[in-house]
C-alpha positions as CSV (number, residue, x, y, z in Angstrom):
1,X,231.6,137.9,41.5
2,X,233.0,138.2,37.8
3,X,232.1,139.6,35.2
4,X,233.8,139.9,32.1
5,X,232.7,142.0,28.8
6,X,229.2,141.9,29.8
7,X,228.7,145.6,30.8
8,X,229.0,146.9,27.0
9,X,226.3,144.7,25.9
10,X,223.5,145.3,28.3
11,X,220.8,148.0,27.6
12,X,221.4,149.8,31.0
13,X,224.6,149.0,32.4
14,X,224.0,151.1,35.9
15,X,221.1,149.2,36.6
16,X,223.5,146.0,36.2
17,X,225.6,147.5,38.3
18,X,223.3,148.9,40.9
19,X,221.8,144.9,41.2
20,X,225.5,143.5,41.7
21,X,226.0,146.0,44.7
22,X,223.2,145.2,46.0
23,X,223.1,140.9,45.8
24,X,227.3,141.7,46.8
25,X,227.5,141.1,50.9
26,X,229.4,144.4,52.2
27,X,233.1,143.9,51.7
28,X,232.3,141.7,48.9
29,X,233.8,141.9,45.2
30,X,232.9,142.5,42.0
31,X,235.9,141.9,39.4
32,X,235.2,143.1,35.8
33,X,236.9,143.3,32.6
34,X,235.4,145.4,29.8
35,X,236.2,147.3,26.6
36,X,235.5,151.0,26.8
37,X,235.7,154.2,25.1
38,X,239.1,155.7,24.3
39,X,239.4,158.9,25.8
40,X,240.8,160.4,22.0
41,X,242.9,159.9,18.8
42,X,242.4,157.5,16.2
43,X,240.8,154.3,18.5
44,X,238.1,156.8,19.8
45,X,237.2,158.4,16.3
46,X,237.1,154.5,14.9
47,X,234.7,153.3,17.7
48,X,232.6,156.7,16.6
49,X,232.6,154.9,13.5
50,X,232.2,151.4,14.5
51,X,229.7,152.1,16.5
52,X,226.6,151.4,15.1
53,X,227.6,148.1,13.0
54,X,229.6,147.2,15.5
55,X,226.4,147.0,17.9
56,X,224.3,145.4,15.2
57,X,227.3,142.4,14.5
58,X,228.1,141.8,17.8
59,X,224.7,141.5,19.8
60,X,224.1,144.9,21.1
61,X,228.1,145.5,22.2
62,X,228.7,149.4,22.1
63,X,232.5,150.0,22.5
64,X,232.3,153.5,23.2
65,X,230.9,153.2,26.7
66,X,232.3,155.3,29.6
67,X,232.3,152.2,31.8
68,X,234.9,153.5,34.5
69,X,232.7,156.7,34.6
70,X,229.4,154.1,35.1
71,X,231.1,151.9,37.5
72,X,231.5,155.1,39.3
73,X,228.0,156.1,39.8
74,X,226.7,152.7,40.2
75,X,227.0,153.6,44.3
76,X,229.9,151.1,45.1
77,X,232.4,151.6,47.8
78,X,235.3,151.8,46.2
79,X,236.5,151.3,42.7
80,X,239.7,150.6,41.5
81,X,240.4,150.4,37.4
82,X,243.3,149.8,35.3
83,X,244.1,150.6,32.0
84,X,245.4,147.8,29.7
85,X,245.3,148.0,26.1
86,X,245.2,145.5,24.0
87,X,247.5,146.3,21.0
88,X,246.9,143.0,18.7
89,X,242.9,143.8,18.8
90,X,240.8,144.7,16.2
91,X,240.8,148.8,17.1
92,X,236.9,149.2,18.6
93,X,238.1,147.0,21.3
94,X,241.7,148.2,21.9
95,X,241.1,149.4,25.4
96,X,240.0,147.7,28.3
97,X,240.0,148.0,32.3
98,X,240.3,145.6,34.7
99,X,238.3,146.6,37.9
100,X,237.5,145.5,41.5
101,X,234.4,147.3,43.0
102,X,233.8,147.1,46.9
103,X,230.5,147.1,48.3
C-alpha cells in the first residue's frame, strides 16, 4: 500500500493508520511520504505560523504534525522513517519522511 501526503490532511490520522494495519496482510507494507513538523528553528516557528491558513488554503493539511511519532503508535510492527528535506519548498512543507510500516 502507498500513501503519499495524505496523513496531514485527515482529521484523525491514527485511526487511518490503525485501518491500514489492519486491511495490511501480516508482513505486508505500507510506504508513506508525508510532510511533518520540524523538530525546531525557523521551519518549525513558520509552520507555528502557517498553521492555521495553511489548513484553511490547502484542504485541512496541518504541517506541524508529529507523523513519525503517530506512525509509531498506530500498533505496526515495525517502522522505519527517513529524514529528507526538501530545500527548494515553500518552508511549511520543508521536511518530509519517507516510511515503510510492517504489519
Amino acid at each position: 500500500m502507498i500513501c503519499t501526503l495524505v496523513l496531514c490532511t485527515v482529521s484523525d490520522p491514527v485511526a487511518v493508520l490503525r485501518e491500514v494495519r489492519r486491511v495490511l496482510r501480516p508482513g505486508g507494507r505500507c510506504i508513506c511520504i508525508e510532510h511533518v513538523a520540524a523538530r525546531a528553528g525557523l521551519v518549525a516557528w513558520v509552520q507555528w505560523l502557517l498553521r492555521r491558513p495553511w489548513h484553511w488554503f490547502f484542504e485541512g493539511c496541518q504541517t506541524d504534525r508529529p507523523t513519525e511519532r503517530l506512525l509509531g503508535e498506530a500498533g505496526v510492527r515495525q517502522v522505519t522513517c527517513e529524514a529528507i528535506t526538501v530545500p527548494k519548498a515553500l518552508v511549511p512543507i520543508r521536511t518530509q519522511i519517507a516510511a515503510v510500516c510492517t504489519r
